[in-house]
matplotlib code that plots the C-alpha trace (Angstrom):
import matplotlib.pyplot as plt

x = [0.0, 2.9, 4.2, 1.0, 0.9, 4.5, 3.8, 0.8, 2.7, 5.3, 2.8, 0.9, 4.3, 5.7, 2.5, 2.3, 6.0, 4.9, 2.0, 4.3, 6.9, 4.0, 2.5, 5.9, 6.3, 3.3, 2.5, 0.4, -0.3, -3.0, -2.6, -5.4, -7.8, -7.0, -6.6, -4.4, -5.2, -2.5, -4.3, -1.0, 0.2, 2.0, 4.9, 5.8, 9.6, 10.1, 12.6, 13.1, 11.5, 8.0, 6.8, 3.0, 1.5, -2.0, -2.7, -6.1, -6.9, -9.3, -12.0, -13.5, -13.3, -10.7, -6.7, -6.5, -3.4, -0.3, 2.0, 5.8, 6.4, 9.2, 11.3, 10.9, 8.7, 5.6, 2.7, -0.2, -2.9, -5.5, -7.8, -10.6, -10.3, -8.1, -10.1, -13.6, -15.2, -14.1, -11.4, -9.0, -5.7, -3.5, -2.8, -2.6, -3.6, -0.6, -0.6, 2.7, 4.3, 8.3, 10.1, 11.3, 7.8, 7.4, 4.3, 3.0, -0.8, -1.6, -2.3, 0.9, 0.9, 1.7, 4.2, 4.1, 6.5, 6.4, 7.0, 8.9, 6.2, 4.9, 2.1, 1.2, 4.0, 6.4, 4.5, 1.2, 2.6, 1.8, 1.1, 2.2, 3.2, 3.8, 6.4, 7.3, 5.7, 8.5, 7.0, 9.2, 9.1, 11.1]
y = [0.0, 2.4, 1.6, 2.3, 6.1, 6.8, 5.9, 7.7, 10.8, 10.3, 10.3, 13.6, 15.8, 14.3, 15.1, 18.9, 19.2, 18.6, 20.5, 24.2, 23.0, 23.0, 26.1, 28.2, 27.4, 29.5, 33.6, 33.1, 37.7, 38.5, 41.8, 44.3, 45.2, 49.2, 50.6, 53.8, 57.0, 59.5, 63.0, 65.4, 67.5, 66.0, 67.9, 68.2, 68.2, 70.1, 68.7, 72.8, 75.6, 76.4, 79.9, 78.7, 75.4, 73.9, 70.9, 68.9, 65.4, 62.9, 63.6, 66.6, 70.1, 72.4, 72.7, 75.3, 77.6, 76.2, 78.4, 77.8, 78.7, 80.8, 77.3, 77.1, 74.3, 73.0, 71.7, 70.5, 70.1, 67.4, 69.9, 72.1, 73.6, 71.0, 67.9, 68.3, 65.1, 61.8, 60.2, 57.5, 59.5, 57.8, 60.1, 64.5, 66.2, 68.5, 71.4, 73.6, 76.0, 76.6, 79.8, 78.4, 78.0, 73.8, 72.7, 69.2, 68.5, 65.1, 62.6, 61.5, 58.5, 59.0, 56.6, 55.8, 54.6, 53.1, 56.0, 53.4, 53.2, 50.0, 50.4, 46.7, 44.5, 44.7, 42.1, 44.3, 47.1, 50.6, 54.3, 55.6, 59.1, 59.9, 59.9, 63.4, 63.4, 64.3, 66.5, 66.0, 69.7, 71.2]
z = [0.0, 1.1, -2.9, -4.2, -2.4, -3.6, -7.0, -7.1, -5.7, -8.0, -11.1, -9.8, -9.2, -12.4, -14.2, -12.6, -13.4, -17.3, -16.8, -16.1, -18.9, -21.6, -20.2, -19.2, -23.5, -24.0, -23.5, -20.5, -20.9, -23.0, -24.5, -23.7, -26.5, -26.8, -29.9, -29.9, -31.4, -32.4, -32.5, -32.7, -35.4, -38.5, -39.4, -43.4, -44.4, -47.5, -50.5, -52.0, -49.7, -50.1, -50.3, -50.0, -47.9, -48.1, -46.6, -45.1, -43.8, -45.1, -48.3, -49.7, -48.8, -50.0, -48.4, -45.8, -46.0, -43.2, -42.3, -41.0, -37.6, -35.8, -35.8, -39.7, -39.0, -40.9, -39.0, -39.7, -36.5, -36.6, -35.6, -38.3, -40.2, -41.8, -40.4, -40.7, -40.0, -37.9, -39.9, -39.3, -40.1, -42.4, -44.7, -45.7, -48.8, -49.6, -52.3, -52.2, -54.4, -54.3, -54.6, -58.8, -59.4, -58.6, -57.6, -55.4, -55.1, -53.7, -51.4, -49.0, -46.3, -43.4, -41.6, -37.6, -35.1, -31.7, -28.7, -27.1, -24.4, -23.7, -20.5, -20.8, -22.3, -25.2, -27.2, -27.0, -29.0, -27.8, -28.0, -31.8, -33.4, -36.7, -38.7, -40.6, -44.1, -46.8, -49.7, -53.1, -54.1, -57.1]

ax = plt.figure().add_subplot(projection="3d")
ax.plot(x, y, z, "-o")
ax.set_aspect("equal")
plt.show()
């Protein structure tokens, strides 16, 4: 009988012991369901310099005028009047004239990249921001 306990004993650690190899093999974290939102200003890199910006997210309506800032900056807020209605920002109407007279009108993607944070795990991703846009000009 004293056999019979031991070998069951034996059997049940042996069988737990297999039971945390299998799942130590596995992610035991299951990443959160949040979907992040990047709602900050894109900034647009110019190739020549522009002496007049338009730009607007998402469909219809016309470009509204962007002017450089006192960093020689472009940016472009996701904010009206250059987005109008609910979009999923992925890429910006551009329409810029350079000082020898080149001209860009159209659509550009924009690219994102990680902010480094990860609030949950590094396999669950995290907060974005986006990338600058370059604009061929001239």
């Amino acid at each position: 009988m004293k056999s019979r306990v031991i070998l069951l004993l034996t059997l049940g650690v042996g069988a737990a012991a297999l039971a945390l190899v299998l799942v130590a093999g596995r992610t035991p974290w299951a990443c959160p369901a949040i979907g992040y939102a990047y709602v900050g200003e894109v900034e647009l890199l110019f190739s020549a310099e522009p002496v007049s910006v338009a730009a607007r997210f998402g469909d219809g309506g016309a470009p509204e005028a962007v002017t450089e800032d006192s960093d020689g900056k472009w940016w472009v807020p996701q904010s009206p009047p250059y987005l109008t209605t609910p979009v999923s920002v992925t890429s910006i109407y551009v329409e810029a004239v350079s000082a020898s007279d080149s001209r860009i009108a159209r659509v550009l993607q924009i690219e994102t990249e990680s902010t480094g944070n990860h609030p949950f795990a590094l396999n669950c991703g995290g907060p974005f921001r986006f990338k600058p846009v370059h604009v061929p000009l001239g």
